[in-house]
C-alpha positions as CSV (number, residue, x, y, z in Angstrom):
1,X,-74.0,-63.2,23.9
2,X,-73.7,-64.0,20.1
3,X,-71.0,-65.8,18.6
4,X,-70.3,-66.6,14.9
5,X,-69.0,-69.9,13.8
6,X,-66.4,-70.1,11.5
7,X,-67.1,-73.1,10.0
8,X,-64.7,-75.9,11.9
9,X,-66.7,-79.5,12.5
10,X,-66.5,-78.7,16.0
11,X,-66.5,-75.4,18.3
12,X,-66.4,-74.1,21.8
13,X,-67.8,-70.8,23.0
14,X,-67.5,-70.5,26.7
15,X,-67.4,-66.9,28.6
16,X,-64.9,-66.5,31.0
17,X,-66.0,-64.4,33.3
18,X,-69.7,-64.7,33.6
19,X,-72.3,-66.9,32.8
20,X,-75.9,-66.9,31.8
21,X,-78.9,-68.2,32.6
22,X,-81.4,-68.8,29.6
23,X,-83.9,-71.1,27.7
24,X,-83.5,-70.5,24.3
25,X,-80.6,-70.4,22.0
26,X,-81.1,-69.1,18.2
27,X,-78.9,-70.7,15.9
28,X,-79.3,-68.6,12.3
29,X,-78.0,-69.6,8.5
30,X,-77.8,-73.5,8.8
31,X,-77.6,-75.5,5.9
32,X,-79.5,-78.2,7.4
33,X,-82.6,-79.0,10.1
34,X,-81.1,-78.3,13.5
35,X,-80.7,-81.5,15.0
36,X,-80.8,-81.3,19.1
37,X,-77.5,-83.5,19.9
38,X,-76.3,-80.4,17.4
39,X,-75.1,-78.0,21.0
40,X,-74.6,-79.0,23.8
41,X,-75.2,-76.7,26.9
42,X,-72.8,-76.7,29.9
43,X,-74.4,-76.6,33.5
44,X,-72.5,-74.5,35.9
45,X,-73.0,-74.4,39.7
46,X,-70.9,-74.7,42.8
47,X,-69.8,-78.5,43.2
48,X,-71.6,-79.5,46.1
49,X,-73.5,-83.3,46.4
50,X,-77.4,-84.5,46.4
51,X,-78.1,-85.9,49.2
52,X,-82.3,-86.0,49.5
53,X,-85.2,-87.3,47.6
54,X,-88.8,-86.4,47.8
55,X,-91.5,-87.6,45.6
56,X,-95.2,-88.5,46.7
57,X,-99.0,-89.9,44.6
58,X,-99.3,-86.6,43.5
59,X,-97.7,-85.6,40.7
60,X,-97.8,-82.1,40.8
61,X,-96.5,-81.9,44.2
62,X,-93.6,-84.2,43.1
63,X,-92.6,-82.0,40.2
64,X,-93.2,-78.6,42.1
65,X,-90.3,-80.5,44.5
66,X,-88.3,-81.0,41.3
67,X,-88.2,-77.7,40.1
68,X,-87.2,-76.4,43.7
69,X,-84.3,-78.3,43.7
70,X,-84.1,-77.0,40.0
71,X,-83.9,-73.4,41.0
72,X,-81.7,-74.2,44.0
73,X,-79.0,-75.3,41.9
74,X,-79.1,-72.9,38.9
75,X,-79.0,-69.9,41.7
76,X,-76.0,-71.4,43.5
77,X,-72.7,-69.6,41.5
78,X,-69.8,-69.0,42.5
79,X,-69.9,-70.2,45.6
80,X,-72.9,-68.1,46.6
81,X,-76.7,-68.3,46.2
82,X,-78.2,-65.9,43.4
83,X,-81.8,-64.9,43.3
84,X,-81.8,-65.8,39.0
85,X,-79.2,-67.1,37.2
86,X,-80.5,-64.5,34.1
87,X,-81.3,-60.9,35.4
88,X,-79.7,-59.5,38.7
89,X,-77.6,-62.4,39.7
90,X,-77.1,-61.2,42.9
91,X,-76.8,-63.1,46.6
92,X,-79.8,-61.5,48.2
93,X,-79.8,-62.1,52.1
94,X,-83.5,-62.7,52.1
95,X,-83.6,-64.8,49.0
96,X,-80.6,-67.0,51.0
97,X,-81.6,-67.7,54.3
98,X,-85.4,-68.6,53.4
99,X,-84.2,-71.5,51.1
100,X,-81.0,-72.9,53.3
101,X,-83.6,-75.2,55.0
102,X,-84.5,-77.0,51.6
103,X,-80.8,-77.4,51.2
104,X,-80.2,-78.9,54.2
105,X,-82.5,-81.5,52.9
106,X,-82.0,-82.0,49.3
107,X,-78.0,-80.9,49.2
108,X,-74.9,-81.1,51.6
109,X,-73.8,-77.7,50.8
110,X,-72.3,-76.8,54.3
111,X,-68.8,-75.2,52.8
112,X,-70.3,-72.8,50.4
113,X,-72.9,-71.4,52.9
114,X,-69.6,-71.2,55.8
115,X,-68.0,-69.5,53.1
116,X,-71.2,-67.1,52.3
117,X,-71.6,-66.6,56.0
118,X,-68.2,-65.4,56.7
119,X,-69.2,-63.2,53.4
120,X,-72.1,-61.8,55.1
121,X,-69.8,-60.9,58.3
122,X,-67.6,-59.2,56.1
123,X,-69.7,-56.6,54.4
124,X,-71.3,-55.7,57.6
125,X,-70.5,-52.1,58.8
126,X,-69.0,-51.2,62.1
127,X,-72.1,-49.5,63.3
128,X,-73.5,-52.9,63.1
129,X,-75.9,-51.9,59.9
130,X,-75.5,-55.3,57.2
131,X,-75.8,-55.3,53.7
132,X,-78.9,-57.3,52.3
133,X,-76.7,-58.2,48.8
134,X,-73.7,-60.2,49.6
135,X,-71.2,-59.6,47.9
136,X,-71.8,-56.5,47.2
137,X,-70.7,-52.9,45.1
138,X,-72.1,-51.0,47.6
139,X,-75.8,-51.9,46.9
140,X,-78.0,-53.1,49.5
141,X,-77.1,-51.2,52.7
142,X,-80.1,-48.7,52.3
143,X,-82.3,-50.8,50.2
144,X,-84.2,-53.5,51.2
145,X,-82.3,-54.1,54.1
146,X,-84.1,-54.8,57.9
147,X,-84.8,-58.2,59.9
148,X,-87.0,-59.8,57.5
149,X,-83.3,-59.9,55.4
150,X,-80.9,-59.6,57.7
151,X,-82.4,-62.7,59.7
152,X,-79.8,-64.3,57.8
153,X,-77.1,-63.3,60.4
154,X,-78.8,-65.7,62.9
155,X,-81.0,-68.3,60.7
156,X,-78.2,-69.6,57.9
157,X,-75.9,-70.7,60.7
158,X,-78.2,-72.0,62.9
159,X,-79.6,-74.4,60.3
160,X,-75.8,-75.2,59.5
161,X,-75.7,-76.3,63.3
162,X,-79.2,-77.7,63.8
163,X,-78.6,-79.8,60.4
164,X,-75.5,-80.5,60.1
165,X,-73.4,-80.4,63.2
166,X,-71.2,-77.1,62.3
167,X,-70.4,-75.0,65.2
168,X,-68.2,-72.8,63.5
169,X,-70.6,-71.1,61.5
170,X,-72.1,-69.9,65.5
171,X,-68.8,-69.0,66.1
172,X,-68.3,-66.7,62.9
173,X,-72.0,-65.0,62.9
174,X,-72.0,-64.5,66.5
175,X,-69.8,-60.7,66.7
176,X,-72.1,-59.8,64.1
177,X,-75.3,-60.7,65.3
178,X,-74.5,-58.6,68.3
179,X,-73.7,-56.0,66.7
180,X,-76.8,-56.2,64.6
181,X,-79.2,-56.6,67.3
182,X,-77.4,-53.2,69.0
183,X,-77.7,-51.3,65.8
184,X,-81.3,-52.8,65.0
185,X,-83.1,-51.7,68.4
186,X,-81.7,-47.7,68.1
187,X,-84.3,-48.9,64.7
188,X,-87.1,-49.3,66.4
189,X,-90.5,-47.9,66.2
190,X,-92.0,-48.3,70.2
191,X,-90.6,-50.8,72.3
192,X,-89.9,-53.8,71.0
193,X,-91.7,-53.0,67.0
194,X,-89.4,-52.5,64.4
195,X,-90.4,-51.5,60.3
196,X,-87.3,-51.2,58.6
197,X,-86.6,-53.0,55.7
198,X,-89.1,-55.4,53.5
199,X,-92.4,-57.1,55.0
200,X,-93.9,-59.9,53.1
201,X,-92.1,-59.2,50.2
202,X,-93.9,-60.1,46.6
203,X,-97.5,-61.0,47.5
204,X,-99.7,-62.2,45.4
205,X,-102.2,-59.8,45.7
206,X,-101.0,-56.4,47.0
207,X,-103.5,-55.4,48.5
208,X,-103.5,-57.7,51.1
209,X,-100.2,-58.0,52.1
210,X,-100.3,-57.7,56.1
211,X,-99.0,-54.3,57.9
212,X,-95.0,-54.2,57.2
213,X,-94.4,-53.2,61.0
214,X,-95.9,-56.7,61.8
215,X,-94.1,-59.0,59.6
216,X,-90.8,-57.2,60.1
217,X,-91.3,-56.9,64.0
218,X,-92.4,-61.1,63.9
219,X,-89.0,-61.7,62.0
220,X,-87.3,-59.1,64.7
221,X,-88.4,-61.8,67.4
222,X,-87.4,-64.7,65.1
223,X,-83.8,-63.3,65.2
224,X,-83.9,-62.5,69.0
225,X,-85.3,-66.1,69.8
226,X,-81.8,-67.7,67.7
227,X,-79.8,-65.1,69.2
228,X,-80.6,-66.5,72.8
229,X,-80.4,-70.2,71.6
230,X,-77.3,-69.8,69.8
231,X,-75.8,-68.2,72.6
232,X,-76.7,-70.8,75.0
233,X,-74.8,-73.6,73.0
234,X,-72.0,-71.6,73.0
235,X,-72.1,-71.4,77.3
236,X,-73.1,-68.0,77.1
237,X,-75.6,-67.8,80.0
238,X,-75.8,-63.9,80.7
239,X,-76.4,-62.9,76.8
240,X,-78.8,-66.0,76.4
241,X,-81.1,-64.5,79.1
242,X,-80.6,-60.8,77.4
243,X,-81.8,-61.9,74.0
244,X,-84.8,-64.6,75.6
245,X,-86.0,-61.3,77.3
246,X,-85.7,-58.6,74.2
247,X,-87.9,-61.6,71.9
248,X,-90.5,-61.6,75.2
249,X,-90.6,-57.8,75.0
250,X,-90.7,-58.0,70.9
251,X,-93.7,-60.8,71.2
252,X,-95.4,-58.8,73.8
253,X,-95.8,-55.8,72.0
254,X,-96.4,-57.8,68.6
255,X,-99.6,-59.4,70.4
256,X,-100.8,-55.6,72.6
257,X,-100.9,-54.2,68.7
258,X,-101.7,-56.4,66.3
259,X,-104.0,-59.1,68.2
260,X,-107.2,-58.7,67.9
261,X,-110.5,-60.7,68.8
262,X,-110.7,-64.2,68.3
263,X,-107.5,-65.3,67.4
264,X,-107.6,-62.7,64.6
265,X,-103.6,-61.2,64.1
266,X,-103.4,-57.8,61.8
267,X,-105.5,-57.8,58.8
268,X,-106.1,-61.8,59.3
269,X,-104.6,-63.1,56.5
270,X,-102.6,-66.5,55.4
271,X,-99.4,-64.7,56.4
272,X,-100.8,-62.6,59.3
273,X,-102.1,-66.0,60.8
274,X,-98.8,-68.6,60.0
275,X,-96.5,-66.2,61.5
276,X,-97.6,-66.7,65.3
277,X,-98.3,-70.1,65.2
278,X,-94.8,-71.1,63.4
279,X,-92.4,-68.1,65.2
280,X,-94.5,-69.0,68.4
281,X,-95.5,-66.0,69.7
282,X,-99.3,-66.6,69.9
283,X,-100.2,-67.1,73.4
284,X,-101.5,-71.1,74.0
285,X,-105.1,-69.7,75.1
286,X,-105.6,-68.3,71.6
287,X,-103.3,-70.5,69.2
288,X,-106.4,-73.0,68.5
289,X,-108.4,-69.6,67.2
290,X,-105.4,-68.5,65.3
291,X,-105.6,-71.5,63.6
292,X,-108.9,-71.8,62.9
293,X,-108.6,-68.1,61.2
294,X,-105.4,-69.3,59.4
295,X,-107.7,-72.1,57.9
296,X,-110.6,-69.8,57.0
297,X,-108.3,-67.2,55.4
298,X,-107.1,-70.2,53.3
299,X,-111.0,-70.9,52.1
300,X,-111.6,-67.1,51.8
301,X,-108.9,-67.3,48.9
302,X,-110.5,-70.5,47.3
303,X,-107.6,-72.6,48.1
304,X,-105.1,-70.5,46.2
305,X,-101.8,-68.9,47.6
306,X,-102.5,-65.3,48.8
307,X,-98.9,-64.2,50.1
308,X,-95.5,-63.4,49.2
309,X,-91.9,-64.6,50.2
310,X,-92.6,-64.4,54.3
311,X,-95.8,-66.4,54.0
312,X,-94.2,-69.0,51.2
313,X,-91.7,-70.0,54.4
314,X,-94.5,-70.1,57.3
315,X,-97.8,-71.0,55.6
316,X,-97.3,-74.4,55.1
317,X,-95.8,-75.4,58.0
318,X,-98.7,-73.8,60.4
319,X,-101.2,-75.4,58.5
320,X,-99.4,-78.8,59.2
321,X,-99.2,-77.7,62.9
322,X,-102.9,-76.9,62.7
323,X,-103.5,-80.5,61.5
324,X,-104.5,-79.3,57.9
325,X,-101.6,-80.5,55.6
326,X,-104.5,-81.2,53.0
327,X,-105.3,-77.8,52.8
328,X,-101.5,-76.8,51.9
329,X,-100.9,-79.3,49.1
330,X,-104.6,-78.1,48.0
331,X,-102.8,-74.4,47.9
332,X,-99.3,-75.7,46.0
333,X,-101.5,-78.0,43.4
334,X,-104.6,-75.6,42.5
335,X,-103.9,-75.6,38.7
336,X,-105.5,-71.9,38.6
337,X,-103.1,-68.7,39.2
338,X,-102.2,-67.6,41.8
339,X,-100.4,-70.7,42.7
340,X,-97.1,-72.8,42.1
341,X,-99.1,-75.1,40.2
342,X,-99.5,-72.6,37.6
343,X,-95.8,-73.3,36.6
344,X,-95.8,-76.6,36.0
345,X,-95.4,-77.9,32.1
346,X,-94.3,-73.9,31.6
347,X,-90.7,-74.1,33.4
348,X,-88.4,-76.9,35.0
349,X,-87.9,-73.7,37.8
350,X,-89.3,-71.8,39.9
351,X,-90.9,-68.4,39.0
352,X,-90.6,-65.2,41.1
353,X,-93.9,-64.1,41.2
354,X,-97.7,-66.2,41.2
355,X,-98.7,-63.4,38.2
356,X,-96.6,-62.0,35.7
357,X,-93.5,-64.2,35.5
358,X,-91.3,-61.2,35.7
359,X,-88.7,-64.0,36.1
360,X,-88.9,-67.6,35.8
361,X,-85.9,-69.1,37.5
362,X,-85.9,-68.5,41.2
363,X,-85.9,-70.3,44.4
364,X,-86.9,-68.0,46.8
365,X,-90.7,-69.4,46.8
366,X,-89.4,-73.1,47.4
367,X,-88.8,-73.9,51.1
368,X,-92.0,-76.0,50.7
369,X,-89.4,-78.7,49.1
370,X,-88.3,-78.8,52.5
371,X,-91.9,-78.5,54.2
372,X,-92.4,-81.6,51.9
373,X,-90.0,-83.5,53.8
374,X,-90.8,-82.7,57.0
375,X,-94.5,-83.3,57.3
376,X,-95.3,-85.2,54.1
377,X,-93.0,-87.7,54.7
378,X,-92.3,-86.8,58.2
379,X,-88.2,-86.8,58.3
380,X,-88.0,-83.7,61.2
381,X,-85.3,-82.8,63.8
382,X,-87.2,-81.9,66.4
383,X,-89.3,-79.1,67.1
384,X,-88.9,-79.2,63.3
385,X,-93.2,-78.1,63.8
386,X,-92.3,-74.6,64.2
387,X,-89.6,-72.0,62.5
388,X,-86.5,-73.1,64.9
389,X,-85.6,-76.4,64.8
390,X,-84.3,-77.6,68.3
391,X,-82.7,-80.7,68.1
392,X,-81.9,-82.6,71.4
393,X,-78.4,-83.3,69.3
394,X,-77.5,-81.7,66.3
395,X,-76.8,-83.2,62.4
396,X,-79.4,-85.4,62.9
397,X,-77.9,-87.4,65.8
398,X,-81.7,-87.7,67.4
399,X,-84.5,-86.6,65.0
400,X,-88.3,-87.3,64.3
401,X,-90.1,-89.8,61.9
402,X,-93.9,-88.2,61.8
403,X,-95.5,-88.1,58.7
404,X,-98.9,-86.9,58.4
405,X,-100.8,-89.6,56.3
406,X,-104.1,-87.8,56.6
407,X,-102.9,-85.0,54.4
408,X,-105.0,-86.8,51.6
409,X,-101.9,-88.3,49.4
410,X,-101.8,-92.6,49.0
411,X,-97.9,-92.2,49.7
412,X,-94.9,-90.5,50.5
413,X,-91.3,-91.5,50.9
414,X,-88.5,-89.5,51.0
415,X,-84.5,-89.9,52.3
416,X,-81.6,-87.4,53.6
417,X,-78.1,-88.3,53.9
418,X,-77.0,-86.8,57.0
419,X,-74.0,-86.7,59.0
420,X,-74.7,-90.2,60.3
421,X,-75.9,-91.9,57.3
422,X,-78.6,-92.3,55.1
423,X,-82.5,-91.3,56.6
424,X,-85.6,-92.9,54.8
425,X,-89.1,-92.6,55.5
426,X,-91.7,-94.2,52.9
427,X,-95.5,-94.8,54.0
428,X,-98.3,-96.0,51.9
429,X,-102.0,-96.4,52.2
430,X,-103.2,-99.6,50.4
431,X,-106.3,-101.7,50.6
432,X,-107.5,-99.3,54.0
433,X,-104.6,-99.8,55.3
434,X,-101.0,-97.8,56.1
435,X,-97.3,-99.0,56.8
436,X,-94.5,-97.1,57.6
437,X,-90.9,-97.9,56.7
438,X,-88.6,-96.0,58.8
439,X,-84.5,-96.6,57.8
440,X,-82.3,-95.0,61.0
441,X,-78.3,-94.8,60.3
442,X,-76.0,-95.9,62.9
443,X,-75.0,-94.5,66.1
444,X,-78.3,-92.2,65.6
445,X,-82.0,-92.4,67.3
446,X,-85.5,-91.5,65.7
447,X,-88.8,-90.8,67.2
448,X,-91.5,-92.5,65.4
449,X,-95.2,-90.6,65.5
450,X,-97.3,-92.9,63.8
451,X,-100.8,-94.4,64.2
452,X,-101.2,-92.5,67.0
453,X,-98.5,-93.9,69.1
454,X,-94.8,-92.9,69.7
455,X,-92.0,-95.1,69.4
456,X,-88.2,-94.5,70.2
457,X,-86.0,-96.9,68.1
458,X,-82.4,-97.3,66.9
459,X,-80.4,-98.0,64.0
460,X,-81.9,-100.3,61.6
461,X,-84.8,-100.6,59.1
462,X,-88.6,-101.1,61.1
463,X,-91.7,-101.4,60.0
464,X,-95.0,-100.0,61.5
465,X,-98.4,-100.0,60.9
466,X,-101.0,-102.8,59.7
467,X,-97.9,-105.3,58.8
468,X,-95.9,-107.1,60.5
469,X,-92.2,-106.6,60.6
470,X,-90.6,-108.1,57.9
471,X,-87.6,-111.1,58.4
472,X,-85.6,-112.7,56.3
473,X,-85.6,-116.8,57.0
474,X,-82.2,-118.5,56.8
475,X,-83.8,-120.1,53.7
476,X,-82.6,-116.6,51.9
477,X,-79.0,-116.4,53.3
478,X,-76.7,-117.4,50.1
479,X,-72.8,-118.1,51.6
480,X,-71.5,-118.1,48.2
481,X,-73.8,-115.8,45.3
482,X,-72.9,-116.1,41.8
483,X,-71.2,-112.9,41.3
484,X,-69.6,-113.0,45.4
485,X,-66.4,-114.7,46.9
486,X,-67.5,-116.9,50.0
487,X,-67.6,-115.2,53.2
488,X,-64.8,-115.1,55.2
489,X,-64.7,-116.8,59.0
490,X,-64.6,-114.2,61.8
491,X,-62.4,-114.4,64.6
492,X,-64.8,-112.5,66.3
493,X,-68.0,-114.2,67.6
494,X,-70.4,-111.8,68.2
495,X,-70.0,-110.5,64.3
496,X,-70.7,-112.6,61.4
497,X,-69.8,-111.4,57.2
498,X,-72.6,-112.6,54.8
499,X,-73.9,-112.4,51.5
500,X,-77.8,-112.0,51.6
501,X,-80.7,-111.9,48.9
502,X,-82.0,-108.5,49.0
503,X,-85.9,-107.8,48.4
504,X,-86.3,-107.7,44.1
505,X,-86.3,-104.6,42.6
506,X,-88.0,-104.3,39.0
507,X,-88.2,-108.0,38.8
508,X,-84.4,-108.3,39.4
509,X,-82.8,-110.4,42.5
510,X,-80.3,-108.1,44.2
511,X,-77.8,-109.2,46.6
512,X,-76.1,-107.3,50.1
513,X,-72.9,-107.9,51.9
514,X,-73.3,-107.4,55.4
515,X,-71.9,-107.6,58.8
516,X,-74.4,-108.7,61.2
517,X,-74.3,-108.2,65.1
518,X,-75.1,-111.1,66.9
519,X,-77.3,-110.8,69.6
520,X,-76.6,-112.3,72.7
521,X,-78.9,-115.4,73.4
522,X,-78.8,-116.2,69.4
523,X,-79.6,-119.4,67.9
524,X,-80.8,-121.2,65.9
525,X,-83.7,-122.4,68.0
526,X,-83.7,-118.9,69.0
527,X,-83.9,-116.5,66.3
528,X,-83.8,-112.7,67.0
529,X,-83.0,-109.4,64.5
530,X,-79.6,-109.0,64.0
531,X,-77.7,-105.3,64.1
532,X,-76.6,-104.5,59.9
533,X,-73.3,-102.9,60.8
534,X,-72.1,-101.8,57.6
535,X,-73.7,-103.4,54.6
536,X,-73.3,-102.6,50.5
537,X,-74.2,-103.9,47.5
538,X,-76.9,-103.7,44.5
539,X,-79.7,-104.4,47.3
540,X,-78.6,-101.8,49.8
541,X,-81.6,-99.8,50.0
542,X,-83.8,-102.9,50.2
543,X,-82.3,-104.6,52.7
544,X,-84.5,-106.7,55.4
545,X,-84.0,-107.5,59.1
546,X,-81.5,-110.6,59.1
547,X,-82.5,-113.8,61.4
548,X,-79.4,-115.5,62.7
């Protein structure tokens, strides 16, 4: 775009029906120095909410996370997600689905995507054949288009359920995925293989990118496996039982071909290895060698990222299910190319390749943002270790604290705003030792994995680890703060309102409102943890059990 001023103290220029994405704006025939409060940029992106966090002792790791959530919302438009904000500016399927799970924990974005979805449903043809660029001009039907894309008809609403509670989207994609899966088997290669469509798109190095038929059939049984889970929540026994059997057939033909000897899958590389172990199709007599071949193809490729877009999704997490989450943030931080950490101090986003840079502002290599979260810190719905979260109750109503504090970092902490409420998990290794600070929101349940132990608990802030619990004596409890009006008597006596010192933060006292549960049997000669019911105030976040 270029636009000439004409001179006035102040001006606008704003198109109207576009916008661009960019880094650099030229500015020729001042008078004067350029001064940078001189423009002013406008950010424009779909108006949804933050609602997650993520930051660990490594920096790099921490800012990779950063530019993720960077990239996530400079490609989210219009009420669609874009693969660059720049160049093609276009909702690819693939580029979509692959980074709706870092959404789910970094942005409460549930309208756009239902809107997207139904979208998605839309362009689909009646022979059941969907478009892999939604919307679209026509591009997309014939080009790119197959299960490692069109996944999307069965992953983006069931992370909208898993996550976030939303049946509807099940209800919208469901025609459509039946259709698809009709249309996609008339597709297929022998029995149960597919190779339609793109395999693990944008590798690192070409040349060993696994066999396309493999990755595309493994995605095939990815989609079969929702299909069959998504049909049971909907009470749909019969077609639950059809799809459970196709992905069997699918995974059984997967392991005749491309298995080999020793836990060895295709050509044995990162994403060859990861897929198995995450998509579960490995059989459990082999899954410990699969491993073991997954780590070796890690050392094979010095520690550096040798994948593309299919491998960016699964890597990561199979390493973490193999134990070696050290070895993954050894992959995202090795400052030599090819790796993420190459970006860093070059870009505040994502780039879309590990080499050239072809473009610098895309998201589609970020879902370890959401890896982060889940095994770094350890916030997981469960079965949240493999590529289908299965939550015993969806929108985090029952979910998983288990970070893995052996993956070589002095701390992680990291929070989600779900449905329920606010989700914190922080853990820190200090002086040999490690505590974990779990915060659950009402009316939900976590399971805490930690020190080798596992720990159901409710709604409240607990502590774990080589310190005790902390309490707040009655010493702390102020019935009239400075800046508060006195708490008002109760009529009810299991519930009392009070003003409480909150822990300091940056050398400042901080103060909470709270109604407190009483528990039965409470005394003062008796003192047990109260229930925080609803609390607010500048020490929210830091809020201790309350003695009452």
């Amino acid at each position: 775009d270029h636009f000439i001023a004409s001179g006035a103290k102040e001006e606008f220029y704003e198109p109207k029906f576009t916008f661009n994405g960019f880094r650099y704006l030229v500015v020729r025939g001042l008078r004067h120095p350029l001064r940078e409060q001189d423009v002013e940029a406008c950010f424009v992106r779909t108006d949804f909410p933050r609602i997650g966090s993520f930051s660990c002792s490594n920096r790099t790791l921490s800012e990779l996370v950063t530019m993720a959530q960077n990239s996530y919302l400079v490609n989210f438009t219009d009420g669609f997600p874009t693969d660059c904000a720049h160049r093609e500016k276009l909702g690819w399927t693939g580029d979509g689905w692959i980074a709706s799970e870092l959404a789910q924990y970094f942005f409460e974005n549930t309208s756009a995507y239902g809107k997207w979805m139904q979208d998605i449903v839309d362009a689909q043809r009646p022979d059941g054949i969907p478009c892999s660029i939604v919307p679209t001009s026509g591009w997309g039907y014939h080009t790119y288009n197959g299960p490692t894309f069109d996944a999307v008809l069965a992953t983006l609403p069931w992370n909208l359920y898993a996550y976030r509670g939303d049946r509807r989207a099940l209800d919208v994609a469901w025609p459509a995925i039946c259709r698809y899966v009709e249309a996609e088997s008339k597709l297929e290669t022998s029995p149960g293989l597919v190779a339609n469509g793109l395999g693990d798109w944008n590798a690192a190095v070409a040349e060993h990118m696994p066999t396309p038929e493999y990755v595309i059939s493994a995605n095939y049984y990815h989609l079969l496996k929702l299909a069959a889970k998504i049909a049971a929540v909907k009470g749909l026994s019969g077609d639950a039982e059809k799809y459970a059997a196709l992905a069997r057939r699918t995974a059984d033909a997967i392991n005749a071909k491309y298995l080999k000897a020793d836990g060895v899958y295709d050509n044995g590389g990162q994403t060859a290895q990861a897929l198995p172990l995450v998509l579960g199709f490995a059989p459990s007599a082999v899954r410990k060698a699969v491993a073991a071949r997954l780590v070796e193809a890690v050392e094979r490729a010095d520690f550096h990222v040798d994948l593309g877009l299919v491998g960016m999704k699964h890597v990561f997490r199979a390493l973490s299910v193999a134990g070696r989450s050290d070895l993954a943030i050894r992959m995202l931080t090795n400052p030599t190319r090819p790796s993420p950490a190459y970006w860093v101090g070059k870009t505040s986003t994502l780039w879309e390749d590990f080499n050239r840079g072809l473009s610098k502002s895309h998201v589609m290599l970020g879902d370890f943002a959401a890896w982060s979260v889940q095994h770094l810190a350890g916030i997981r719905l469960a079965g949240t270790d493999a590529a289908i979260p299965e939550p015993d109750e969806p929108g985090f109503r029952k979910f998983v604290v288990a970070p893995d504090t052996a993956c070589g970092l002095d701390w992680a902490k990291a929070s989600v705003d779900g449905p329920y409420g606010t989700i914190a998990s922080s853990w820190r290794k200090q002086d040999g030792k490690t505590v974990l600070e779990v915060v659950v929101p009402p009316n939900s349940e976590a399971t805490v994995r930690f020190g080798g132990k596992e720990t159901a608990v409710g709604p409240g802030r607990h502590v774990f680890g080589d310190a005790a619990p902390k309490t707040m004596p009655l010493d702390n409890v102020s019935y009239d703060c400075p800046k508060a009006r006195p708490c008002k008597e109760l009529s009810r006596p299991d519930v009392q309102a009070l003003w409480l010192e909150g822990e300091p933060w940056n050398g400042k006292p901080t103060e909470v409102f709270a109604y407190v549960g009483i528990p039965a049997g409470a005394s003062a000669t008796n003192p047990v943890p109260g229930v925080v019911l609803a609390h607010g105030g500048s020490g929210t976040a830091y809020l201790e059990w309350v003695r009452t």
